[in-house]
C-alpha positions, 0 to 999 in steps of 0.5 A: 705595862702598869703593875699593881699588887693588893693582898690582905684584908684593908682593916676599918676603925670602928666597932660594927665593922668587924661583924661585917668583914666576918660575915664577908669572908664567910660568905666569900673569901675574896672579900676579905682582901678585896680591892678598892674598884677605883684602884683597878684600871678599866683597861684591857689585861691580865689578872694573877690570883695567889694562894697564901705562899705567893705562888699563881693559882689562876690567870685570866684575861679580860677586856676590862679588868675592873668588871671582871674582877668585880664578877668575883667579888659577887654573891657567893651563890651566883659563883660557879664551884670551881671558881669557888674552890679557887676563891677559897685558896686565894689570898691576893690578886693583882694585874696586868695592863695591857694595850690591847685584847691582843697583847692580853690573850698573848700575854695570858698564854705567856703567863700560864705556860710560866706559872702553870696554876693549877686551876687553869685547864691544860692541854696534854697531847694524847700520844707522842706523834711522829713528823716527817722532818726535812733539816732544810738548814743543812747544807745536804739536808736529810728526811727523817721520821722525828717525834719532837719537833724542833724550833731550829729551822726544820720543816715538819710535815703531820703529824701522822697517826702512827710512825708506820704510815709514815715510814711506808709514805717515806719509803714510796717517795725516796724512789721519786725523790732520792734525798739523804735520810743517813745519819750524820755519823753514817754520811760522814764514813761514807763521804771520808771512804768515798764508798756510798751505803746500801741506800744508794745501791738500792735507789733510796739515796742520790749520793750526795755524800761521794758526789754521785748529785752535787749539792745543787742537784740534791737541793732541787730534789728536797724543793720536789719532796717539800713541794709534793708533800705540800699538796703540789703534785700535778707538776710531779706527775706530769714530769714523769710522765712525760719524762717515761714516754720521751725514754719510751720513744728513745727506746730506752726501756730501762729508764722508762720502766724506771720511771714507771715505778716512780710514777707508781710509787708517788700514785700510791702516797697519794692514796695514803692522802685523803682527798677531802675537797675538790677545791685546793683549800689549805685549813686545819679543822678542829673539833671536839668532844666533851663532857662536864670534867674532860675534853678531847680535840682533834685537829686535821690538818688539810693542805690543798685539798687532802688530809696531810697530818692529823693530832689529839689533845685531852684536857682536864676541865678544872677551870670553870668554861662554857663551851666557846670560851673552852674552844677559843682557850685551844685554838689559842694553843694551837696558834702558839704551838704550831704558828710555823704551819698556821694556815689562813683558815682555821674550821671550828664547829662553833663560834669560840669566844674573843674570835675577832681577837683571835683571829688577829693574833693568829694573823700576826703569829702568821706574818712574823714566822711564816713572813705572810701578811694574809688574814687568817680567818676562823670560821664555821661551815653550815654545810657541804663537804667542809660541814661534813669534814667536820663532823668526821673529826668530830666522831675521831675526837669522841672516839679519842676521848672514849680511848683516852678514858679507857685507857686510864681505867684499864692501867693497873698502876692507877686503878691500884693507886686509885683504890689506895687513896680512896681508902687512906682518904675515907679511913677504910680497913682495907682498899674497897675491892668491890664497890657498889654505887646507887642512883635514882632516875626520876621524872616529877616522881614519876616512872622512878627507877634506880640502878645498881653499878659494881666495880670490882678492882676498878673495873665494870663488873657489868653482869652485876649491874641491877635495876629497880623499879621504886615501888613503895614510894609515891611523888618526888621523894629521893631519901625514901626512894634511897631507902627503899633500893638498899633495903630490897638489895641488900634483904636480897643479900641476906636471904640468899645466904642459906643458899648454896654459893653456886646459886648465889647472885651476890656472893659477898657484899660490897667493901664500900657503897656509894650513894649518888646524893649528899647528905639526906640520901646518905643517912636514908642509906645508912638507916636502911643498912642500921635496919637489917644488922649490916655490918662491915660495909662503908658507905659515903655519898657523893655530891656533884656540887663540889665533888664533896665526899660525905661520911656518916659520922662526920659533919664536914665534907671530904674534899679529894684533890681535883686531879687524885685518881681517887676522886677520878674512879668515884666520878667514873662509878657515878657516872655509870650509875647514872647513865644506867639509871637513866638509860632504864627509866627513858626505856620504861617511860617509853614502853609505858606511853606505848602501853597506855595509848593502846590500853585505851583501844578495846580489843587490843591485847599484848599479841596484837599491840605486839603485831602492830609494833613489828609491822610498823616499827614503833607507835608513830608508825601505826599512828601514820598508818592508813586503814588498808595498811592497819588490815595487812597486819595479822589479827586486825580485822578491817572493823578494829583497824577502823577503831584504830585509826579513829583512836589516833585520828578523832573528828578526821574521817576513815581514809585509806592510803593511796595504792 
C-alpha cells in the first residue's frame, strides 16, 4: 500500500497571497493545509484526518480518493455541521491506497477499531446477551450459558433475549440430549472419586466423567444438540418417536415413557422457537430505528425457518450519514463481529450504500471462517412473510431505541451529571432544578402556536406543559412571536402571586429558560424578561445548526462536547418542546379545516357538525356520505342533507346510496 502524508499550510511568495490563505482558513479551515490534487491518487482507499497532537479524529473510505477528499476542500456553506465541527479541529490529512473497495471497506474497519476517532459513529451493544456455548474443541465437550463470546473454537448459539430463556431451553434439551454442562473443577473430582454428581443421578448428564457414555457416544449427543439447536429437528423427532412405539411393542413401558418426556420435552423448545417461514431459509434480518442524533438496530437471527437468536446495538450519530450509508456502516459491523455465523442472505429495509461491495466482503469473510464458498446476498423483501418479518424487528428496534433513551433519562448518575455541567458550562448560580424550554410551531404564519415544556431534576414534568395560541403577532415573525409567549407566561407568574400557594399553577419560576432559536429569538426573550422586572432566572438559546448555546451577554456561542450528558438533556428538552408544539399546531390546524368547511354551510351549528362528525367519524367521512345515510343523522332533515351533500358535491347531481 502507497502512503502519503501532508500537514501544515504550503507557504507562497508574494504580497497578495497572504490576504488570500486568510481569508481561505476563514472560510474553511482545510485549506489552509490542503493538498495539491495532482499529489493525491485516483484510487480506491482510505483517508485519516489528524488534530493538531497527531492523533486520528476520522477515517473514511472512498472509491476515489482524490474526489472525495476534494469534497472537503469545498464551499464552506455546502459542508454538512458535523463535518464542520471535525474540519475545524484538523490539522492534516493523509491516505491509504488500497487495491480494491473491498480491501478499503476491510481496511477502514481496521483502522476505526485501532484508532477509535472520535468523529466516526460507534456501535454499543445495548445489553450484555447471553449465548448457549458448546466447547466443541474439548475432548468432552460442555454446554453452557456464556456472555462474551469467544474466538477459541467454540460454538455459539443466539443471542437470546435474557439469560432465562436460555437456561429453561438448556434445561428441556439435556433430557434428550444429556451432555456435560459441569465445570471443569466439578468434572475432574468426579472422574478422580468415580462417583458422578447430581446431574447424572436426575438424567441431565450421561456420565462421561465415570465412563457411563465413552467419549464417542458422548460426541454423538453433542452432534444431536448442535443439529437441533441448528434447525435439524425432523430427524429428532422422528427417532424418538419411533424409538418410543419399538419400547412400547416390547412392552417396556419404562423406557417408552422415557422416551415420551423426551419427546415432550424437545416439542417444547421448539415452541420457544418462533416459526418465522414455512420454507427453511437461514437469514439474519436487520433493521432500525432512528432519529437526527441516535440509532437503534436490532438484528434477528432465523435459522431454518425459526427465530433462534435476537441483538441490539445503539449508536450516537456524531458523523455526518444518510440513512443508507448509516446502514451499509452496520451490516459492515455486523459482518466483522459475527463472521462465524454469517449466514448467505442477510434482509434489510432498504438498499444500504456500497452493497455490491459489501456483499463480497462478506462473502469472503464467509468462505475463510466457515470454509464455504457460497455468495452472500443482501437483500430487500417488498412483500410476504420476509417483508412482514421485517417490520416486526423494525417495531423491536424502535421499542429498543425508546428503552434505551429511557433508560439514560431515568439514571440519576446522568441526570445529576447532566445538570452539573450545564451549570459549570453556562456559569449559573447553582444547577437548574427547574427548567422551561419554549418552541413556536408555524405554518406560513398561519395557525401559529407555541409550547411550553418543564423539567424538573431532569425529568418531564408533564402537568406542567403549556400551550399557546400566538395572538397578537400576524404573518411569519418568530422574534415577536417569541416575545409574546414569554410575556403572557411569565404576567401570568406575577399575577398569580398574591394568590394563595395552593392555587397556584406555577409555584416558582424556572431556574433556567430555554428558547429553541439562535440569537434573534434569544434577545426577544430576554426584552420580554428586562420588560416585566424578572429577576433571577438564566436564559440561553438553543441552535440546531451546531448544537450551539447562546448567552445574552456573550457574542460567542457555547459549544458543549458532543457526547456531554449536558448537551444530551438540552437536545431531550427541545425536542419535547418541539414535538409538543407541533403535536398542538397539527391538532388546531385540523380542527380549524374541519370548522371552516361547515361554517360555509347554513344551518350547521356546533351540535349538528358535532352529530355529523360522531356519526361518520371525520370530514372525509360525511363528504363520502350519500343523502340517505346524511338523513340518519340526528337533527339533519332531508332538506339540509341535501344542502350538504351539494356543498361537497357541486355541479354533481343529489344521489342516494345503494340499499
Amino acid at each position: 500500500m502507497d502512503h502519503t502524508s501532508l500537514s501544515g499550510p504550503v507557504s507562497r511568495r508574494g504580497r497578495h497571497r497572504v490576504p488570500r490563505i486568510y481569508d481561505w482558513i476563514v472560510e474553511n479551515p482545510a485549506r489552509a493545509f490542503r493538498p495539491d490534487p495532482q499529489t493525491i491518487p485516483n484510487d480506491p482507499g482510505c483517508y485519516l484526518w489528524r488534530d493538531r497532537h497527531g492523533r486520528v479524529i476520522y477515517v473514511g473510505k472512498a472509491k476515489q480518493l482524490r474526489a472525495r477528499l476534494a469534497s472537503y476542500f469545498g464551499t464552506w456553506s455546502g459542508i454538512h455541521q458535523r463535518t464542520r465541527g471535525m474540519l475545524e479541529t484538523a490539522r492534516s490529512v493523509e491516505w491509504i491506497v488500497c487495491a480494491n473497495e473491498v480491501e478499503a471497506l476491510h481496511l477502514e474497519y481496521n483502522l476505526i477499531k485501532r484508532h477509535r476517532p472520535r468523529y466516526n459513529v460507534r456501535y454499543t451493544d445495548d445489553k450484555s446477551y447471553p449465548y448457549l456455548a458448546i466447547t466443541v474443541q474439548d475432548d468432552v465437550p460442555r454446554a453452557m450459558v456464556r456472555r462474551n463470546p469467544r474466538r477459541d473454537g467454540t460454538r455459539y448459539f443466539g443471542p437470546y433475549a435474557n439469560a432465562y430463556a436460555i437456561r429453561e431451553t438448556l434445561d428441556l434439551l439435556l433430557r434428550v440430549f444429556p451432555v456435560r454442562t459441569c465445570s471443569q473443577g466439578v468434572f475432574d473430582r468426579c472422574e478422580r472419586t468415580g462417583r458422578p454428581c447430581l446431574l447424572f443421578h436426575i438424567g441431565r448428564c450421561a456420565g462421561p466423567c465415570v465412563g457411563r457414555i465413552d467419549l464417542a457416544g458422548h460426541r454423538r449427543l453433542v452432534e444431536g444438540l448442535i443439529a437441533f439447536l441448528e434447525g435439524d429437528t425432523d430427524e429428532v423427532l422422528a427417532d424418538l418417536t419411533e424409538q418410543m412405539h419399538e419400547e412400547a411393542a416390547r412392552l417396556n413401558y419404562e423406557s417408552a415413557a422415557r422416551l415420551r418426556d423426551q419427546l415432550d420435552a424437545a416439542e417444547r423448545a421448539l415452541t420457544k422457537q418462533t416459526m418465522v417461514t414455512s420454507v427453511r431459509d437461514s437469514f439474519d434480518a436487520v433493521n432500525l430505528f432512528e432519529d437526527e442524533y441516535e440509532a437503534a438496530f436490532q438484528v434477528f437471527s432465523v435459522r431454518r425457518g425459526r427465530v433462534v437468536g435476537r441483538k441490539g446495538w445503539t449508536v450516537d450519530k456524531v458523523e455526518d450519514l444518510s440513512s443508507d450509508e448509516l446502514l451499509g456502516r452496520f451490516l459492515l459491523e455486523l459482518a466483522m463481529e459475527r463472521a462465524e455465523d454469517l449466514p448467505r442472505q442477510l434482509l434489510v429495509p432498504f438498499e444500504p450504500a456500497d452493497r455490491e461491495t459489501l456483499e463480497q466482503l462478506c462473502t469472503e469473510l464467509r468462505s475463510q471462517v466457515q470454509d464455504s464458498t457460497a455468495a452472500v446476498r443482501i437483500s430487500v423483501p417488498k412483500r410476504g412473510a420476509k417483508r412482514t418479518f421485517l417490520d416486526t424487528v423494525h417495531d423491536n428496534a424502535k421499542e429498543a431505541f425508546h428503552q434505551h433513551r429511557l433508560k439514560r433519562a431515568k439514571d440519576f448518575n446522568a441526570r445529576s451529571q447532566a445538570l452539573n455541567e450545564l451549570q459549570q458550562a453556562l456559569g449559573l448560580d447553582e444547577a437548574p432544578l427547574r427548567i422551561e424550554c419554549y418552541d413556536i410551531s408555524t405554518l406560513q404564519g398561519t395557525n401559529s402556536v407555541a409550547s411550553m415544556v418543564v423539567m424538573e431534576d431532569g425529568l418531564p414534568r408533564k402537568s406542567e406543559y403549556r400551550r399557546f395560541q400566538i395572538r397578537g403577532v400576524t404573518g411569519q415573525d418568530d422574534f415577536a412571536m417569541m416575545r409574546e409567549v414569554i410575556t403572557r407566561r411569565f404576567r401570568r407568574y406575577l399575577d398569580e402571586q398574591a394568590r394563595p400557594t395552593s392555587e397556584r399553577k406555577f409555584a416558582y419560576p424556572p431556574n433556567l429558560v430555554i428558547i429553541d432559536g439562535g440569537k434573534g429569538q434569544l434577545n426577544a426573550a430576554r426584552a420580554a424578561l428586562d420588560e416585566l422586572g424578572i429577576d433571577g432566572v438564566e436564559i440561553c438559546g438553543l441552535a440546531k445548526r451546531l448544537e450551539e448555546v447562546f448567552l445574552p451577554d456573550r457574542p460567542d456561542p457555547v459549544l458543549l462536547p458532543r457526547a456531554s450528558e449536558a448537551l444530551y438533556l438540552l437536545q431531550r428538552v427541545r425536542d419535547e418542546a418541539h414535538r409538543f408544539a407541533v403535536t398542538y399546531h397539527r391538532t388546531l390546524r385540523g380542527k380549524r379545516m374541519t370548522e371552516s368547511a361547515f361554517d360555509e354551510i347554513g344551518g350547521i351549528g356546533p351540535a349538528r357538525r358535532r352529530s355529523l362528525l360522531d356519526a361518520f367519524g371525520s370530514l372525509q367521512g360525511v363528504r363520502d356520505a350519500g343523502i340517505d345515510e346524511l338523513e340518519q343523522v340526528p337533527g339533519i332533515s332531508s332538506t339540509l342533507a341535501r344542502t350538504i351533500h351539494a356543498h361537497f358535491h357541486p355541479g354533481a347531481a343529489t344521489h342516494r346510496s345503494s340499499p
